[in-house]
SELUMDREN-825915 format. One record per residue: x negated, y negated, z of N, C-alpha, C, O in turn; residue in three letters; residue number from 1. Coordinates in nm, 4 decimals, decimal comma. Layout:
BEGIN
n.xx|n.yy|n.zz|ca.xx|ca.yy|ca.zz|c.xx|c.yy|c.zz|o.xx|o.yy|o.zz|aa|i
X|Y|Z|X|Y|Z|X|Y|Z|X|Y|Z|ALA|NUM .
...
This chain:
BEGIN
n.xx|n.yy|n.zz|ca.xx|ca.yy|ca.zz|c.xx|c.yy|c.zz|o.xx|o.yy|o.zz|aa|i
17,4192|6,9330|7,7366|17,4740|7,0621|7,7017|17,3647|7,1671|7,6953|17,3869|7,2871|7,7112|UNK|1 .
17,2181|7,1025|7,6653|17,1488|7,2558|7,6735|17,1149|7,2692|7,7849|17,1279|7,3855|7,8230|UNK|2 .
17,0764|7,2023|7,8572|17,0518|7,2117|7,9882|17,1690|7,3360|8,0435|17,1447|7,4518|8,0775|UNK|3 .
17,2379|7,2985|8,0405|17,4011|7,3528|8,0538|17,3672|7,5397|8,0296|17,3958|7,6216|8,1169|UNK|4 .
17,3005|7,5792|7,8898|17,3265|7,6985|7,8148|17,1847|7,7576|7,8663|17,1672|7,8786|7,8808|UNK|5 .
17,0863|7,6614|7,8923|16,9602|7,7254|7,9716|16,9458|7,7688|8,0651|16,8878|7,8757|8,0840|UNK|6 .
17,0038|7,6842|8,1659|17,0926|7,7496|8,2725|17,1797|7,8158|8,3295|17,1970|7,8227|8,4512|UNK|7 .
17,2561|7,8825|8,2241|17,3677|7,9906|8,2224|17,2642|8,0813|8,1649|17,2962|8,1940|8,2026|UNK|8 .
17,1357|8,0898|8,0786|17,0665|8,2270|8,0108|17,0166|8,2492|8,1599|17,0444|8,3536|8,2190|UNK|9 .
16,9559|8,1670|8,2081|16,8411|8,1868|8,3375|16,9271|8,2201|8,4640|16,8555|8,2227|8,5641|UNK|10 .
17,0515|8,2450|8,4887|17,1604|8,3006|8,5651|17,1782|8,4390|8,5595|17,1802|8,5201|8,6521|UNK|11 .
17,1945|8,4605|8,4046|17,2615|8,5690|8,3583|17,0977|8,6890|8,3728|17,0896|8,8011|8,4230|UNK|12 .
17,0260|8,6320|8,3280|16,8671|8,7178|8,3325|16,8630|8,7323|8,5045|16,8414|8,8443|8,5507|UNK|13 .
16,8803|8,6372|8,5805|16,8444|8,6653|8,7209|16,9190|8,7592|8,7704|16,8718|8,8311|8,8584|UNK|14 .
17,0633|8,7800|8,7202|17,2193|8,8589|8,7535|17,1505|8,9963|8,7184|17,1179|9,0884|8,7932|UNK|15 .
17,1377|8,9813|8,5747|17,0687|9,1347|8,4817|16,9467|9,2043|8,5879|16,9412|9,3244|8,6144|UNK|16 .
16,8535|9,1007|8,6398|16,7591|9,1390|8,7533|16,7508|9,1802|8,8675|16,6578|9,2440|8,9169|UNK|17 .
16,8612|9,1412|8,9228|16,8954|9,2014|9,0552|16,9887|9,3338|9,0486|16,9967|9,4182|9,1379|UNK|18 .
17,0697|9,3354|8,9033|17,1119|9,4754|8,8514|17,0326|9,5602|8,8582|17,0514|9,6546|8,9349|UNK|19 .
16,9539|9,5544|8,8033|16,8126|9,6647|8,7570|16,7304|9,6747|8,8965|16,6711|9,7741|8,9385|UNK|20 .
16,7423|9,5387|8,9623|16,6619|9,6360|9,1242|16,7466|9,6720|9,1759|16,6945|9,7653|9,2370|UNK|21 .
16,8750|9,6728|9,2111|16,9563|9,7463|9,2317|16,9617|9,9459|9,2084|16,9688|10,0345|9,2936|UNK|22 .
16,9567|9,9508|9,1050|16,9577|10,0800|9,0211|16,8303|10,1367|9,0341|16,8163|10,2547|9,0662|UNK|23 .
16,7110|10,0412|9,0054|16,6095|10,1396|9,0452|16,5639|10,1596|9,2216|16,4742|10,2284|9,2703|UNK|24 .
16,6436|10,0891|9,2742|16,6218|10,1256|9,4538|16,6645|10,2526|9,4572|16,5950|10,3485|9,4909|UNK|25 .
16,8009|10,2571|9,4161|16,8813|10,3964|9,3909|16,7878|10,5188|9,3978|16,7392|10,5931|9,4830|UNK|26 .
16,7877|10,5004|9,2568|16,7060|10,5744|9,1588|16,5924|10,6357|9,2714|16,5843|10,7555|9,2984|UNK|27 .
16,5204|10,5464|9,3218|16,3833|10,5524|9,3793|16,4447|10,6092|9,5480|16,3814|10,6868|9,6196|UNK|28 .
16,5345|10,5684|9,5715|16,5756|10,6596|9,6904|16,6335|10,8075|9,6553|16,5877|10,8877|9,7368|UNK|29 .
16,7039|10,8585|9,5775|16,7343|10,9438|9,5554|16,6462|11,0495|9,5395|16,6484|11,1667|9,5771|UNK|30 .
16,5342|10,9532|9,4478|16,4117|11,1194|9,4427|16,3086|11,1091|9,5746|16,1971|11,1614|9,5748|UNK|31 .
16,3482|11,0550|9,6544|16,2500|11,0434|9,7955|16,1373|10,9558|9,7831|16,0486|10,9777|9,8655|UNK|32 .
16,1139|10,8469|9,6885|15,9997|10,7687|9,6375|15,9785|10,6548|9,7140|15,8698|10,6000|9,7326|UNK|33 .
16,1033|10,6161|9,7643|16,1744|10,4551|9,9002|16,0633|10,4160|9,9782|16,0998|10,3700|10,0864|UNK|34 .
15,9053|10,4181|9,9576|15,8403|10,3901|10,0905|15,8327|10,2736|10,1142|15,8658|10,1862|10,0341|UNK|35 .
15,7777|10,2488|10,2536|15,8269|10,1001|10,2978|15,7569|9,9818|10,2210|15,8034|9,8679|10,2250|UNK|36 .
15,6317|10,0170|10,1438|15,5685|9,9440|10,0670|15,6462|9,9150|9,9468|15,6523|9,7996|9,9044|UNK|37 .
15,7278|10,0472|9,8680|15,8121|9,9872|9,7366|15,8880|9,9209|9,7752|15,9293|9,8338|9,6986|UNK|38 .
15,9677|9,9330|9,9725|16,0912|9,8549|10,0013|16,0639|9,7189|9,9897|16,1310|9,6277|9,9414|UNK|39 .
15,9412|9,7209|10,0483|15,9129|9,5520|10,0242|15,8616|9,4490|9,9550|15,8573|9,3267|9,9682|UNK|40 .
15,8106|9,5573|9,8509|15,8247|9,4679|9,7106|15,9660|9,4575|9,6256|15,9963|9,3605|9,5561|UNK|41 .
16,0479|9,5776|9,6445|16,1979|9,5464|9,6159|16,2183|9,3847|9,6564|16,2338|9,3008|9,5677|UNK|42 .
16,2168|9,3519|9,7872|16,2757|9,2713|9,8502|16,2277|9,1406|9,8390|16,2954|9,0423|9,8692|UNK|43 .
16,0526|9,1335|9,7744|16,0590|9,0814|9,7190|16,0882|8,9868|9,6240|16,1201|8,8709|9,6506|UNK|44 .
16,0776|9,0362|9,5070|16,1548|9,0546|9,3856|16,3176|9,0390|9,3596|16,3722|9,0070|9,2540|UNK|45 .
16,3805|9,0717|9,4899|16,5225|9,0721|9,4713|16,5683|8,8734|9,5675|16,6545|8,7871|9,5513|UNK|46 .
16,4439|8,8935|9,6625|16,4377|8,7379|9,7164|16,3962|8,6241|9,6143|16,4153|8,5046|9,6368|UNK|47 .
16,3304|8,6803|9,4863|16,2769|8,5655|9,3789|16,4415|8,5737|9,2918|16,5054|8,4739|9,2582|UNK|48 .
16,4786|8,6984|9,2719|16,6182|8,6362|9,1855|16,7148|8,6265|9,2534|16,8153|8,6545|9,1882|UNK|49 .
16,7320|8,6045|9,3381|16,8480|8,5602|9,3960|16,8572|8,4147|9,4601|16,9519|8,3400|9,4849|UNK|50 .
16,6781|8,4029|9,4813|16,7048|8,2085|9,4956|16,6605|8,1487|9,3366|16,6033|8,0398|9,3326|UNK|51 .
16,6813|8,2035|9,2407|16,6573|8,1708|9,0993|16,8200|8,1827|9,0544|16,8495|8,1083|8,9609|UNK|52 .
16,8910|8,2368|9,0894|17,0386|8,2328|9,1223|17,1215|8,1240|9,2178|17,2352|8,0813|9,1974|UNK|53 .
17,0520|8,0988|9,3031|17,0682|8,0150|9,3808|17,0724|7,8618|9,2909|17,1700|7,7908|9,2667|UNK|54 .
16,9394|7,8446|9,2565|16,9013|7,7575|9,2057|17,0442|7,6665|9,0852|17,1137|7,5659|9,0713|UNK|55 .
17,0059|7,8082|9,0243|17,1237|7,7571|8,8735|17,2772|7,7370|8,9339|17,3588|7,6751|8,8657|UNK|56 .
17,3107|7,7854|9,0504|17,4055|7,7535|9,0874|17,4467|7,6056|9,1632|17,5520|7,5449|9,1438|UNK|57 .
17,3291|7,5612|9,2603|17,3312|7,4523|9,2714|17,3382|7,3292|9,1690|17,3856|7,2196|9,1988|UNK|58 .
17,2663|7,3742|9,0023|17,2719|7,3117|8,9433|17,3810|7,2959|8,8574|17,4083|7,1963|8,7905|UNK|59 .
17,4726|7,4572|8,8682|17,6274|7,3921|8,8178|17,6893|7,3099|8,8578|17,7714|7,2397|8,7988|UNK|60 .
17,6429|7,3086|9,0090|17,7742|7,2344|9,1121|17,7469|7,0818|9,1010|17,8321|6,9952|9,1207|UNK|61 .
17,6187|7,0601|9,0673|17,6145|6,8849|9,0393|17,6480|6,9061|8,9165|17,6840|6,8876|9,0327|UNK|62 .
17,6825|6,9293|8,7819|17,7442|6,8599|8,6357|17,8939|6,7841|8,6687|17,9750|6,7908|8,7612|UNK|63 .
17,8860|6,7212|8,5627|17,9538|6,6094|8,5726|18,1260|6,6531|8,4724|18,1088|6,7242|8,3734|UNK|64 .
18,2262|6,6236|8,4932|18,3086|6,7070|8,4346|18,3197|6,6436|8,3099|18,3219|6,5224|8,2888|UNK|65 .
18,3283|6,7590|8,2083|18,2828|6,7203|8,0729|18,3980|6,6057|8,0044|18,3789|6,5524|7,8951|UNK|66 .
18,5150|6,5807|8,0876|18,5912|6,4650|8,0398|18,5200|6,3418|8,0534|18,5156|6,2853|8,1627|UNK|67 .
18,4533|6,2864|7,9330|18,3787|6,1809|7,9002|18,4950|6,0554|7,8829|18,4561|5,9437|7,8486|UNK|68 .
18,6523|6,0840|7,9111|18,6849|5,9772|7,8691|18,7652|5,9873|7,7322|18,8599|5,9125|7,7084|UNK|69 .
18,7294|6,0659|7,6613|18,7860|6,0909|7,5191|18,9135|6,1677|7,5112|18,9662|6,2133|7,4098|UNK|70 .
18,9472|6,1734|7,6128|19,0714|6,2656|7,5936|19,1680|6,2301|7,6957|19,1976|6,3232|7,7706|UNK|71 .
19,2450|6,0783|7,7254|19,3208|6,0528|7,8105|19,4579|6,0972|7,8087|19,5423|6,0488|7,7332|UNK|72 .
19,4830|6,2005|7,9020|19,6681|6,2508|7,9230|19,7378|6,1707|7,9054|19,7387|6,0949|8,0024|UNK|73 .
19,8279|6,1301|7,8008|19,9512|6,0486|7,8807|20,0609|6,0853|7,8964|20,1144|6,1505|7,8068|UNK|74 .
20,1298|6,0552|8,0153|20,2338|6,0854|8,1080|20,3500|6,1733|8,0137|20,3878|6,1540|7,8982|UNK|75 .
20,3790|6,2509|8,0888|20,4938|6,3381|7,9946|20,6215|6,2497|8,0528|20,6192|6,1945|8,1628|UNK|76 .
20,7170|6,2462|7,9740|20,8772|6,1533|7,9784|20,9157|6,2671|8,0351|20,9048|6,3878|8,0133|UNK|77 .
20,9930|6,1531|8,1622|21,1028|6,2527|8,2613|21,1960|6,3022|8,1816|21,2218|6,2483|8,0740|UNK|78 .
21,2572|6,4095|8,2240|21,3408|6,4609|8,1211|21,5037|6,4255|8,1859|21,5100|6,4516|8,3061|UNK|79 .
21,5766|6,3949|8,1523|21,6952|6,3695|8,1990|21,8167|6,4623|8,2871|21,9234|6,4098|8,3190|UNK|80 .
C-alpha cells in the first residue's frame, strides 16, 4: 500500500510539473522570451516528467487487484 501512495504523490508532482511548464511556455511566449535555447530546455524538462509519468503508470498497471480473497461474492438467488 505505500508503495501504492508513493506512487500516486510522484504522479501527481510529475502532473503538477508538466502544468507549470505548460503555463510558463505560455507565459514565456507571450512576452516574446520563447528562444530556441529556453524551447529546449522546456522540452527537456517536460521529457523528464512525462517519462516519470510514464513510469508510475506502468507501475499501476502491474498491481495486483486488491481482492486478497477476503471478500468472496456469493451468488445472488434467482428470483422467481
Amino acid at each position: 500500500m505505500t508503495n501504492a501512495i508513493t506512487n500516486t504523490r510522484v504522479a501527481v508532482s510529475a502532473q503538477r510539473i508538466l502544468h507549470e511548464i505548460a503555463v510558463s511556455e505560455r507565459h514565456l511566449q507571450q512576452s516574446g522570451l520563447l528562444t530556441s535555447h529556453v524551447k529546449d530546455g522546456i522540452a527537456v524538462a517536460r521529457a523528464v516528467a512525462r517519462r516519470t509519468l510514464n513510469d508510475c503508470a506502468t507501475h499501476f498497471a502491474t498491481l495486483a487487484p486488491a481482492n486478497d480473497g477476503a471478500f468472496n461474492p456469493t451468488p445472488e438467488p434467482e428470483l422467481a
